[in-house]
N, C-alpha and C positions, 0 to 999 in steps of 0.2 A: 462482628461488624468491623470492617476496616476505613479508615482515612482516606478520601481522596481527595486532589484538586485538580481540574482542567484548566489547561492551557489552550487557546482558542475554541471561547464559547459560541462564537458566533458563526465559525465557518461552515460548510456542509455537512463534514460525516459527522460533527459535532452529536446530534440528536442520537446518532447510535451509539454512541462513549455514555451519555448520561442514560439512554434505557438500559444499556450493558450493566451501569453501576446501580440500578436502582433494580434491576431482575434480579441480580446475586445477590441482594439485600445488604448493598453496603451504603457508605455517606458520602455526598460530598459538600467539602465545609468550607472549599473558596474556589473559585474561577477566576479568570483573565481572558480579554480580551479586547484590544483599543478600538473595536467597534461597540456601541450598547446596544446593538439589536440583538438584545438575549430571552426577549421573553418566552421563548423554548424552556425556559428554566425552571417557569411556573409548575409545566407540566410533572417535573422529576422532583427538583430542592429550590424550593421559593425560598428556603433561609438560607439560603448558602450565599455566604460573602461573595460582592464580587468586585472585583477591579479594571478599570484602564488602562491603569500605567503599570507595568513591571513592576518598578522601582518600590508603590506603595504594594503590590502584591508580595514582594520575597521579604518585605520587612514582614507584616500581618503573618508571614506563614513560621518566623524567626520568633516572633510574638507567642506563637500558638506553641511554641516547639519550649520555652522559657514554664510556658504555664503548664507544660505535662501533657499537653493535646498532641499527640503522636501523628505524624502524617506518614500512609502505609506506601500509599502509589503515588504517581503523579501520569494525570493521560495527558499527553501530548496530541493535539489534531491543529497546527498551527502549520506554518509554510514549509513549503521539503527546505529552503535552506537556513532557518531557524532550528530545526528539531536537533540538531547537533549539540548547540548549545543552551536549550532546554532539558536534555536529556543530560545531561553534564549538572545541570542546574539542581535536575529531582536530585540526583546523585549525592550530593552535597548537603542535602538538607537531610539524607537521612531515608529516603524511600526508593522504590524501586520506581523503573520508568513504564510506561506502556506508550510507545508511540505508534502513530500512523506508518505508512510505509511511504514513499520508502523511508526509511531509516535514517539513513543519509547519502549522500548524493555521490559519494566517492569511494574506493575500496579503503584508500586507507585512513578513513574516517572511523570503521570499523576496528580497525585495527589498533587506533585510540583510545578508542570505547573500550577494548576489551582488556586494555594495562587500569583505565581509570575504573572498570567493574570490579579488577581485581581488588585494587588498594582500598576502594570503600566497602566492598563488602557487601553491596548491593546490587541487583539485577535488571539489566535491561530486556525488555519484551518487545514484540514487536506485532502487529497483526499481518497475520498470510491465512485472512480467510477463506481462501479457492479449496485450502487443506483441509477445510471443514466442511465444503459442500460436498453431498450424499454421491452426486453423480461424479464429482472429479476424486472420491474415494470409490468407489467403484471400478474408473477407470484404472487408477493406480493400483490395485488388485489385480484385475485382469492383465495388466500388463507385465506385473512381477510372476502371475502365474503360468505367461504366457513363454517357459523358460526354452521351448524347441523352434520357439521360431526365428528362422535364420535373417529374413530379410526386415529392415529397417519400418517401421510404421512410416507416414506419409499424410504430413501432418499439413493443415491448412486454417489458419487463424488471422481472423478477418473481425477488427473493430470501430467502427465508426461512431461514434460519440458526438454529436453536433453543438457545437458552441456557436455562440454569436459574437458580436465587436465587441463586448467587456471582456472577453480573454485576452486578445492582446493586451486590452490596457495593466490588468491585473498580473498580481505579482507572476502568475501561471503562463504569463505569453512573454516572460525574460527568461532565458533559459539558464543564466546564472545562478537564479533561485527558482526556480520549477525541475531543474536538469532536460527540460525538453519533452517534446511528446511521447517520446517511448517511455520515458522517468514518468511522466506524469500521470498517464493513462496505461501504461503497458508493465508497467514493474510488475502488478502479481500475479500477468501470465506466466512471462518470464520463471518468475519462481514455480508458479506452477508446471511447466513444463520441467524446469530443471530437476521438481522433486518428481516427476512421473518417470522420468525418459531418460537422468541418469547425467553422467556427467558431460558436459561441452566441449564439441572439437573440434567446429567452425563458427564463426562469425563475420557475416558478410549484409554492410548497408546498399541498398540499392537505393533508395531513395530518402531524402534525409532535408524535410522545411520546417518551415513554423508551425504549420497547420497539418502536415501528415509525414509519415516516416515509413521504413516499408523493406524489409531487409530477407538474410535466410540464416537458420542457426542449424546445426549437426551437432544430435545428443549422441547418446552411447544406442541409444534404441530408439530414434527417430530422427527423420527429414524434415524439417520447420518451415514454411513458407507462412511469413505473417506479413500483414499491411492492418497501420493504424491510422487513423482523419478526427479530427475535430471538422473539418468541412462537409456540410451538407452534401454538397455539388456528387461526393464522394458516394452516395445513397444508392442503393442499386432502384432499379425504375420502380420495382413492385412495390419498395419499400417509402417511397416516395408519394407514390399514390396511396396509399394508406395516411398521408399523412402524418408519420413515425419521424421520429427525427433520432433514434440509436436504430445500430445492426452490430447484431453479435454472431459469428459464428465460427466454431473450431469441428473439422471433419479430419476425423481418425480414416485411412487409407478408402474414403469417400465416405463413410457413414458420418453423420452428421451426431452430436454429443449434446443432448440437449439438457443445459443447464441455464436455462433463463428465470427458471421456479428455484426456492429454496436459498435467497438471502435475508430474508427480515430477521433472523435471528442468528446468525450467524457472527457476529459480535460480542453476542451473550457468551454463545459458546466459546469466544475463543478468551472473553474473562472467567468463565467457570473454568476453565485448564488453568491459564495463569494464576489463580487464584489455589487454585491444586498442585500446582510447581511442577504442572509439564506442558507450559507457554513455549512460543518459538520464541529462542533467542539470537545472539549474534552471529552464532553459525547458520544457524539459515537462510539469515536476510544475508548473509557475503556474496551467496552465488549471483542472486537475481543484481544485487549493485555493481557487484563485477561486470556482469550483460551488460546495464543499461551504459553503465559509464566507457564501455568498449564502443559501443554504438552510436557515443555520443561525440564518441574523437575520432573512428575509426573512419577510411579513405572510401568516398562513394565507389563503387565499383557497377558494370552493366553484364558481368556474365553471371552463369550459373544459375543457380531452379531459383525465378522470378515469380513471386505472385501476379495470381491471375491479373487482377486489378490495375497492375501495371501494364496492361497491354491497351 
């Protein structure tokens, strides 16, 4: 049984870090976070310390560390532009990190990580759960098997995720600490395509707001045309009528890829790997941060293969 403590208890994916920790049958022996709406907590570790403030959290965890009480991990699920210096934080105390994605927000944030991984001795992790669903390993199969085929695949990815007026207010609608809607909503296709399709050899923004972004990327084995929305308005009709407020969709050279089944446990799985010492680490999350931070500086342009959406 291993040591753990979370770092934003209250956030969303919060709930899957604590079933993750409580499926693999480990502990967790403190939390943080300066909201107290944590009674999610009940459900996994009612005894597990918790705290508000940093300050009285890295004392209490310095405490534990004095008395012989080992701390193994530390999960990170706090703001994309916090986990940098969270993950610096686990480091120092002694344990490895498991952070949300992204990682961090810049290429060469990573590239920091991986001098300070060195010197301590400990390991950063990170989650790229798409790598664990049944159907985008399937895909990636077929397409390394797929070794005679000359022409390009012809890829179309479409996600509309609906938010309302508390996004902008929240830390998610400043783009200095969210990195923006491709960073916020789009990091682990990004990754997922880069680990399917091989390495990147264009990158082109077509459209680039607060609320939706919309670009085209060229893998080493595929043609990308993606468009991302937090706005409704963005809804296609049928989806509308139904009363749905997400649309998800990725079509490989028109066939449609359907992976809407098979997340609830995919969290678990990607701590039973980490837990097994073959977690994704800083090499992985480099490409998708590379993307998104390309995407997020790079010059609007109006030519070349446009998603549909934009017409």
């Amino acid at each position: 049984m291993k040591n753990f403590a979370l770092l934003g208890a209250a956030g969303y994916i919060a709930p899957r870090h604590l079933q993750a920790i409580k499926e693999t049958n480990n502990q967790l022996i403190a939390a943080l976070d300066k909201f107290d709406s944590v009674g999610i907590m009940d459900r996994y570790f009612p005894n597990a310390d918790f705290f508000v403030e940093f300050e009285r959290f890295d004392r209490h965890i310095e405490k534990l560390k004095r008395a012989n009480t080992s701390l193994d991990y530390v999960s990170i699920c706090t703001p994309n532009y916090l986990h940098d210096s969270h993950i610096r934080m686990a480091l120092r105390r002694g344990a490895d990190a498991i952070c949300e994605k992204p990682l961090v927000l810049n290429p060469w944030n990573v590239d920091a990580l991986m001098d300070i991984e060195k010197e301590s001795g400990q390991k950063i992790h990170t989650i790229l759960q798409l790598r664990l669903h049944p159907s985008i390993i399937a895909l990636k199969n077929k397409v390394d098997a797929a070794k005679q085929k000359k022409e390009k695949y012809e890829v179309d990815l479409t996600y509309i995720t609906s938010r309302g007026s508390w996004y902008d207010v929240s830390w998610k609608g400043d783009e200095s600490k969210s990195g923006g809607i491709a960073t916020n909503i789009g990091v682990h296709f990004y990754d997922m395509l880069s680990w399917i399709f091989g390495g990147l050899q264009e990158n082109q923004v077509h459209l680039r707001s607060k609320d939706k972004a919309a670009g085209y990327l060229e893998f080493e084995k595929a043609r990308v045309r993606w468009f991302l929305s937090i706005n409704e308005q963005d809804l296609p009709s049928h989806i509308q009528e139904k009363g749905q407020r997400t649309f998800r969709s990725i079509t490989i050279d028109d066939q449609e890829l359907e992976f809407s089944a098979g997340f609830t446990d995919l969290h678990t799985k990607s701590y039973e790997q980490i837990l097994k010492g073959t977690g994704f680490g800083l090499q992985a999350a480099s490409k998708s941060i590379q993307i998104v931070h390309d995407i997020r500086n790079a010059p609007i342009v109006h030519r070349g293969m446009q998603h549909p959406f934009l017409k």
